[in-house]
C-alpha positions as CSV (number, residue, x, y, z in Angstrom):
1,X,152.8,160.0,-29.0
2,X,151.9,156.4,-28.2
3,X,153.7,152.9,-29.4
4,X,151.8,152.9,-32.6
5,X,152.7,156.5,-33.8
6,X,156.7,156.3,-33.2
7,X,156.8,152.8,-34.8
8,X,154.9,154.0,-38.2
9,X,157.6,157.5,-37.4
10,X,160.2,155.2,-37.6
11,X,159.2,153.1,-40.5
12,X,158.4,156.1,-42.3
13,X,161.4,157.9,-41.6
14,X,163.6,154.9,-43.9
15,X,161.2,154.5,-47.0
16,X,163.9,152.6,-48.9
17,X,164.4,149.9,-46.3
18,X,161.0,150.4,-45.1
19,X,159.4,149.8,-49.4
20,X,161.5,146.7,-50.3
21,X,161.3,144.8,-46.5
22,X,157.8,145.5,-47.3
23,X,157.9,144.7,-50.6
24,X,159.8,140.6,-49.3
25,X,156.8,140.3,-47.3
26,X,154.1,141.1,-49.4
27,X,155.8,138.1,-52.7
28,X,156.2,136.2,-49.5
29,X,152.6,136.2,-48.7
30,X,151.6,136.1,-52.1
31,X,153.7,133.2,-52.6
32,X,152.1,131.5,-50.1
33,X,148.4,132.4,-50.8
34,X,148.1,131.6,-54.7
35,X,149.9,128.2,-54.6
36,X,148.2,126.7,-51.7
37,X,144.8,128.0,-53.0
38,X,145.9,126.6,-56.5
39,X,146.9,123.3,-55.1
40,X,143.7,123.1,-53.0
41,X,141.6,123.7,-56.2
42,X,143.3,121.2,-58.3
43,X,142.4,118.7,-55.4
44,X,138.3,120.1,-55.1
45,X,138.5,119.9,-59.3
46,X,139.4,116.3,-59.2
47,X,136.9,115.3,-56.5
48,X,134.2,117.6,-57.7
49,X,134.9,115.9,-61.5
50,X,134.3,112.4,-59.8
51,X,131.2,113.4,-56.9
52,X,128.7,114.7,-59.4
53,X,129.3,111.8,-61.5
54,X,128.3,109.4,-58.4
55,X,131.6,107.9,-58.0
56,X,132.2,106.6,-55.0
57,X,134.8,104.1,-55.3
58,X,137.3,104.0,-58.2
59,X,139.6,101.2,-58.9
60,X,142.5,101.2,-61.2
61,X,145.7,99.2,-62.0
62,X,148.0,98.5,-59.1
63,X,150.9,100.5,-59.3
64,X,149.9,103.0,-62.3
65,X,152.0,106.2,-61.8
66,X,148.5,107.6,-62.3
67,X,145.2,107.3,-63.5
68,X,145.6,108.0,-67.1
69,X,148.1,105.7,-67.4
70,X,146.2,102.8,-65.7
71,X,144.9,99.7,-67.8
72,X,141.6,97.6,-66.8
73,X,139.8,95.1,-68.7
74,X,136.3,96.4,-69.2
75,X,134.4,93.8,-68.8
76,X,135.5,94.1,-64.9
77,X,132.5,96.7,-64.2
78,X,130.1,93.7,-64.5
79,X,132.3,92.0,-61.8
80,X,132.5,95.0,-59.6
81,X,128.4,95.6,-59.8
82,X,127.9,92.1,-58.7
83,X,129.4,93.0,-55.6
84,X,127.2,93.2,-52.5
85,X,127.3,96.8,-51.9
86,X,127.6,98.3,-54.8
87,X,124.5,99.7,-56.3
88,X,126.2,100.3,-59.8
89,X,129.8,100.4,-61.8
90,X,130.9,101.6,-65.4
91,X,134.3,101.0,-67.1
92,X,135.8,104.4,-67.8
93,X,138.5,105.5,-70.3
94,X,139.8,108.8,-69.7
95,X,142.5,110.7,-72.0
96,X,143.9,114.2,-71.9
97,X,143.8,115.4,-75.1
98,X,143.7,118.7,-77.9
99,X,140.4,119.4,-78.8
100,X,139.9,121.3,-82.0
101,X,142.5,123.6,-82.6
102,X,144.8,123.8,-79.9
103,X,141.9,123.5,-76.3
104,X,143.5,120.7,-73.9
105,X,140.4,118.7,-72.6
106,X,139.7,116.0,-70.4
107,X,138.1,113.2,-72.7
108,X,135.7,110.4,-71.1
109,X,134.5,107.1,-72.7
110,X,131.5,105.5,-71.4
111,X,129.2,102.8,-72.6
112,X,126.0,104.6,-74.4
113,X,124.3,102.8,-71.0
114,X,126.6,103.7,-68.1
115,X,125.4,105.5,-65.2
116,X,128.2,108.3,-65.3
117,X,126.0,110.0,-67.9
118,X,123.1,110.8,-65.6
119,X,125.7,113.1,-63.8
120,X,125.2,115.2,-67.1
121,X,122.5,118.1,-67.7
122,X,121.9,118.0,-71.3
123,X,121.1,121.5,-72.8
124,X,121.5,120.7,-76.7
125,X,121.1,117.8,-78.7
126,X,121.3,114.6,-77.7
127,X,124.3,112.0,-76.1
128,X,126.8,110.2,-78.8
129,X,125.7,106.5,-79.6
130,X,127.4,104.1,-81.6
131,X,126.8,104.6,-85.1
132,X,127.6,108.5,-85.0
133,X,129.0,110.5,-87.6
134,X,128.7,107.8,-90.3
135,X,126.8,109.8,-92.7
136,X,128.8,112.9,-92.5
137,X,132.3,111.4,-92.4
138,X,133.2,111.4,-89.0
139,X,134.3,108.7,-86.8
140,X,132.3,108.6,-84.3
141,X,129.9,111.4,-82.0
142,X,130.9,113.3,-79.4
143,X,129.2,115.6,-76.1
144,X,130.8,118.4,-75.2
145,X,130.6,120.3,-72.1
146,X,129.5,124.1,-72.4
147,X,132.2,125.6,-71.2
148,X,134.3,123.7,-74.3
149,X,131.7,124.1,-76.6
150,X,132.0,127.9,-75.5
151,X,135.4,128.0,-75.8
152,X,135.2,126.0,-79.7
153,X,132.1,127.5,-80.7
154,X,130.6,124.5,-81.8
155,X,127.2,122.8,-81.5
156,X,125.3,120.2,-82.1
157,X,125.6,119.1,-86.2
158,X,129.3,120.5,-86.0
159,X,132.5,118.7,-86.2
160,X,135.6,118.6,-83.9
161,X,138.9,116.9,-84.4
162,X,139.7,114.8,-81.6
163,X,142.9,112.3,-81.7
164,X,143.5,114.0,-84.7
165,X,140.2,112.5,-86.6
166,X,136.9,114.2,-86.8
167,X,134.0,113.5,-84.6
168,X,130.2,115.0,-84.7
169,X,129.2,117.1,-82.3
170,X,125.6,115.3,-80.9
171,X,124.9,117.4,-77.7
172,X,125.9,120.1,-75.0
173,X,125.8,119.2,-71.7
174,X,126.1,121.3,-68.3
175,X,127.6,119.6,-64.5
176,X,129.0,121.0,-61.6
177,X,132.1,120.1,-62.4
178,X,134.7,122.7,-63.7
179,X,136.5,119.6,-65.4
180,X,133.6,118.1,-67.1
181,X,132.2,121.4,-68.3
182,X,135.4,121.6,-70.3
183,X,135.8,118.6,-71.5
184,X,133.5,115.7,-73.5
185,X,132.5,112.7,-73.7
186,X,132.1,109.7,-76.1
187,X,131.4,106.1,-76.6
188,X,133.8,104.1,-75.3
189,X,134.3,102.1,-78.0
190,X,135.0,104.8,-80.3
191,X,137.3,105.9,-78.2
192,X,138.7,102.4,-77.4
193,X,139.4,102.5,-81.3
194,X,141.0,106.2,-81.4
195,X,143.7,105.3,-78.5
196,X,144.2,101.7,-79.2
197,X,142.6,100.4,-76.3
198,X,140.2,97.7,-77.6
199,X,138.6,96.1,-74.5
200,X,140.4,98.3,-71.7
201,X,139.6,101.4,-69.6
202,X,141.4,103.5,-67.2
203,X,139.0,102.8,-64.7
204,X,136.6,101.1,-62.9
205,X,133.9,103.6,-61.0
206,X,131.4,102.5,-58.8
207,X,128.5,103.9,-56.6
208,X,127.9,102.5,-53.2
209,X,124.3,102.1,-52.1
210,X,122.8,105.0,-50.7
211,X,121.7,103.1,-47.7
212,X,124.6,102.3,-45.8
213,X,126.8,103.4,-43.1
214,X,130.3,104.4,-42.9
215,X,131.2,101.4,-41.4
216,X,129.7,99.8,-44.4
217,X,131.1,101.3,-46.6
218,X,134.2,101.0,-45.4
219,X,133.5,96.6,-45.2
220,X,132.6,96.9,-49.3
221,X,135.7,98.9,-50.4
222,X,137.8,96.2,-48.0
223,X,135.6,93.0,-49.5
224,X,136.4,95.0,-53.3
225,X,140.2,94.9,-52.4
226,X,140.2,91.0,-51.4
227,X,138.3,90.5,-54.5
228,X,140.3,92.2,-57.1
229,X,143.7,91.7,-55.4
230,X,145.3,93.1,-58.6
231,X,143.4,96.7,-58.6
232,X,143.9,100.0,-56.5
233,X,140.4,100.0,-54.8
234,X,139.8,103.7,-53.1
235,X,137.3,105.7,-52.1
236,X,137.5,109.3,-54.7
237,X,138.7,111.2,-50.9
238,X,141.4,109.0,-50.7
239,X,142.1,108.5,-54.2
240,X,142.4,112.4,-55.0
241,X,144.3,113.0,-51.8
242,X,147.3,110.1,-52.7
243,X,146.7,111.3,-56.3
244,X,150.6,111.5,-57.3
245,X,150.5,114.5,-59.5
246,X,148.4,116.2,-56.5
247,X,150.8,115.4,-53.9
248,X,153.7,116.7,-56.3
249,X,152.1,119.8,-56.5
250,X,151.6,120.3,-52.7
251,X,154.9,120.0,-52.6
252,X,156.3,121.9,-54.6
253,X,153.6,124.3,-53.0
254,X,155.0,124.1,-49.5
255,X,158.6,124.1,-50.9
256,X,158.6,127.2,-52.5
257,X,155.9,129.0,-49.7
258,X,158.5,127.9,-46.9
259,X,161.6,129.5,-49.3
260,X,160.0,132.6,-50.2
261,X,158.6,133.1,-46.1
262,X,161.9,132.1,-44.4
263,X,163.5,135.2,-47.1
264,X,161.0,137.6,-45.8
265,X,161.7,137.0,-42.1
266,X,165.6,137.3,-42.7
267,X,164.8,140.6,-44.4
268,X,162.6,141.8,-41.8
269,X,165.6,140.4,-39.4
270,X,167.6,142.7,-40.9
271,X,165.4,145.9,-41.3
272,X,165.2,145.4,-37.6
273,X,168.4,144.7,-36.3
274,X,169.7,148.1,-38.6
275,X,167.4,149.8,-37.4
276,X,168.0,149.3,-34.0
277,X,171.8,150.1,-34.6
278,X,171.4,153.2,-35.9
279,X,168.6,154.1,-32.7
280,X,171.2,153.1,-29.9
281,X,171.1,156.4,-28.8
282,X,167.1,156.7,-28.6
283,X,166.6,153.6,-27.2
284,X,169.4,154.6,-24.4
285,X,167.7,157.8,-23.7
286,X,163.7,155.8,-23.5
287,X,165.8,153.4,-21.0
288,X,166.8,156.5,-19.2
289,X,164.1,158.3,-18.7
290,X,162.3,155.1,-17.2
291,X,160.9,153.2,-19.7
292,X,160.9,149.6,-19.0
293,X,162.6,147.1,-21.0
294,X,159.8,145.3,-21.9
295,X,157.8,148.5,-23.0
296,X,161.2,149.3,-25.5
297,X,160.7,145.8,-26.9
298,X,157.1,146.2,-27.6
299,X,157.5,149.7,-29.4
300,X,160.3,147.8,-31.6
301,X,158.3,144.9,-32.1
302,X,155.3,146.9,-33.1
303,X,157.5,148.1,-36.2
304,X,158.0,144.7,-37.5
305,X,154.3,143.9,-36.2
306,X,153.0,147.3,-38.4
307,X,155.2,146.7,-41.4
308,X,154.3,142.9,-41.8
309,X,150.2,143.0,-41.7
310,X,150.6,145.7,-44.1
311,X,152.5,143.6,-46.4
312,X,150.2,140.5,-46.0
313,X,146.8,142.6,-46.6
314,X,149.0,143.6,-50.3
315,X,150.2,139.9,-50.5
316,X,146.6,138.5,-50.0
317,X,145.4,140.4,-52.7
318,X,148.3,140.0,-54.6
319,X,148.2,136.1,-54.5
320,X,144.3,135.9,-55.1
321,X,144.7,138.2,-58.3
322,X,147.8,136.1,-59.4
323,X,145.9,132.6,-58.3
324,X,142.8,133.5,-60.9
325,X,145.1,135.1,-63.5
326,X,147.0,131.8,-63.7
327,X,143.6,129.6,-63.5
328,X,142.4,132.1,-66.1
329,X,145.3,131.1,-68.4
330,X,144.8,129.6,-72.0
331,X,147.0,126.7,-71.0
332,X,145.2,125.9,-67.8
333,X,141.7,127.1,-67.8
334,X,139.1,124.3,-67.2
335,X,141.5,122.2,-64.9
336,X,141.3,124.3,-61.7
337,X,139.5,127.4,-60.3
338,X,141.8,128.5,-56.9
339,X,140.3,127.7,-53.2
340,X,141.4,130.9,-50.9
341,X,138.6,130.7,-48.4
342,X,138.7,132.2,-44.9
343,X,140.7,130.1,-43.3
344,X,143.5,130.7,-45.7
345,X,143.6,134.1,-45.6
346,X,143.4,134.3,-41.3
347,X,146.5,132.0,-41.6
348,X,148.4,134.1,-44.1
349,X,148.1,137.0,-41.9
350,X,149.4,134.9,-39.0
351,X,152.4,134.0,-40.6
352,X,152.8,137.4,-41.9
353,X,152.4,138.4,-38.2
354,X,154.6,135.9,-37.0
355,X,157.5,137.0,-39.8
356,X,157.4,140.4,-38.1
357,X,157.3,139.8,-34.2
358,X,159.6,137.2,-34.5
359,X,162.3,138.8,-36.8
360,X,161.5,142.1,-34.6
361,X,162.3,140.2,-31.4
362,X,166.0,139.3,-31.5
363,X,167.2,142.8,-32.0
364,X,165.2,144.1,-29.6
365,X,165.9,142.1,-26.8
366,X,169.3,142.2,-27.5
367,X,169.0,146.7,-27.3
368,X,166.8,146.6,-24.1
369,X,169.3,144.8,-22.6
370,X,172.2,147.0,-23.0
371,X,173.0,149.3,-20.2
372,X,171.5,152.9,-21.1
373,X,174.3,155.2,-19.9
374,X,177.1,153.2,-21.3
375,X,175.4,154.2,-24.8
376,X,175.5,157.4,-23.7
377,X,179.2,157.3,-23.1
378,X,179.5,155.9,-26.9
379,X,180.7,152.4,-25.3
């Protein structure tokens, strides 16, 4: 029989133990597969919401805990164009609010001329401009993504509550961002009026010119910070990586990943180390009949080598199915689509691999090392 056939004997022989040390490794794995692809999607959803609008740089008040809660005058963008560098800028508002009956959207405010529209494909009707709405009672027009429209069933010539007060539905549009696809967009000024924001944004975005280097680039966000000492001026990369609510969310990621994989080893740990208690005798008689020490640790190793991948294949799947059932969610859907790519998966078999050999090892050393015939005498 070789290594492989008397370790899956042996794990076979105790499907108990065998089923819930199994059963540790595979939530650990899951654990570990659906937050960090979750967290890694909320970071591509942010940067993907502000790339296909062309926003390079972003800058916001100084010290906002985040970028909803940031306040710019809007009459900044003009400022920030002007800048050598930048080929264009828009003042922004952005809200997180209901729309319709109970759909949580991402809500945008531009002026009827800013350049963040052209990030749009419109597929229905036409984008919001001031004056919208007048003549059937509504505050105000409104573009919704398709994915919200979808979601509302609403078109163009329709009417959506929005901060609690009706708004005309002008036009569908489509992007390439999961974010913008579920939410809309409006006139800033009508929006302005809705939140109680007259003559502020959230945020000021800008595109670089197409032309230059990195290096470049790099000089025009520096020469933005010296001249707007009193803004946040970052590049979206940075901005979405220091994002606070992102980071929070990383860690909580890790956190709970390194709690639920340090359990799994101690439970393989202890699979092993029973295990090898009740096999003193076996192992006494390999040592006896000439197998080397190092061959008795690989056979045990094996076991917890065997029983781990197993339980990280199950865990992989586990944590992708749990990743898209939570992204799927009422609550969350159109804020985050999970990342598990490759890479993720070949390093949640490693550390499923690494659980196993290394809670395998201790107790196996420690019965190759024992002196075969004073097992045999029951010392």
């Amino acid at each position: 029989m070789t290594l492989t056939g008397i370790a899956a004997r042996n794990l076979a022989h105790r499907p108990w133990r065998t089923g819930l040390t199994l059963l540790g490794v595979v939530l650990a794995i899951a654990a570990y597969v659906a937050l960090v692809g979750l967290v890694r999607g909320i970071e591509g959803t942010l940067l993907e919401n502000f790339s296909t609008r062309g926003a390079d740089v972003v800058l916001t008040e100084a010290g906002a805990a985040d970028l909803l809660s940031s306040v710019v005058p809007q009459e900044l963008a003009s400022e920030v164009e002007a800048v050598e560098g930048i080929s264009v800028a828009a003042a922004e508002l952005g809200r997180m609010t209901t729309v319709g009956e109970a759909t949580t959207s991402f809500v945008y405010g531009w002026m009827p001329d800013a350049y963040s529209w052209e990030g749009f494909t419109l597929l229905e009707g036409r984008y919001p401009v001031p004056g919208d709405g007048a003549a059937s009672g509504a505050v105000g027009g409104v573009a919704l993504g398709a994915r919200l429209a979808e979601r509302l069933e609403a078109g163009p010539g329709d009417q959506v509550t929005i901060f609690a007060v009706p708004f005309e539905v002008t036009g569908i549009y489509t992007t390439d961002s999961l974010l913008t696809r579920n939410g809309a967009a409006m006139v800033l000024a009508d929006m302005q009026a809705q939140t109680y924001r007259a003559g502020q944004a959230t945020s000021i975005v800008a595109r670089l010119d197409d032309q230059l280097t990195s290096d470049e680039r790099e000089a025009v966000v520096e020469n933005l910070a010296k001249r707007f000492p009193d803004l946040a001026v970052e590049e979206t990369e940075e901005m979405v990586a220091e994002y606070f609510n992102v980071k929070i969310s990383r860690i909580l990621a890790w956190v709970v990943s390194t709690v639920a994989v340090f359990s799994a080893g101690l439970a393989v740990l202890n699979t092993m180390a029973m295990a090898v208690n009740e096999r003193r005798g076996e192992i006494a008689i390999m040592g006896a009949v000439g197998w080397p020490r190092g061959r008795i640790v690989r056979c045990l190793m094996l076991e917890g080598g065997v029983l781990t991948v197993l339980g990280s294949v199950l865990g992989i799947v586990v944590g992708v199915t749990i990743a898209w059932i939570v992204a799927s969610a009422p609550s969350v859907e159109g804020f985050v689509e999970p990342v598990i790519d490759l890479g993720l998966t070949l390093r949640a078999l490693a550390l499923g691999l690494g659980i196993g050999l290394i809670g395998a090892y201790v107790p196996a050393a420690r019965a190759a090392a024992q002196d075969p015939a004073a097992i045999l005498r029951g010392k």
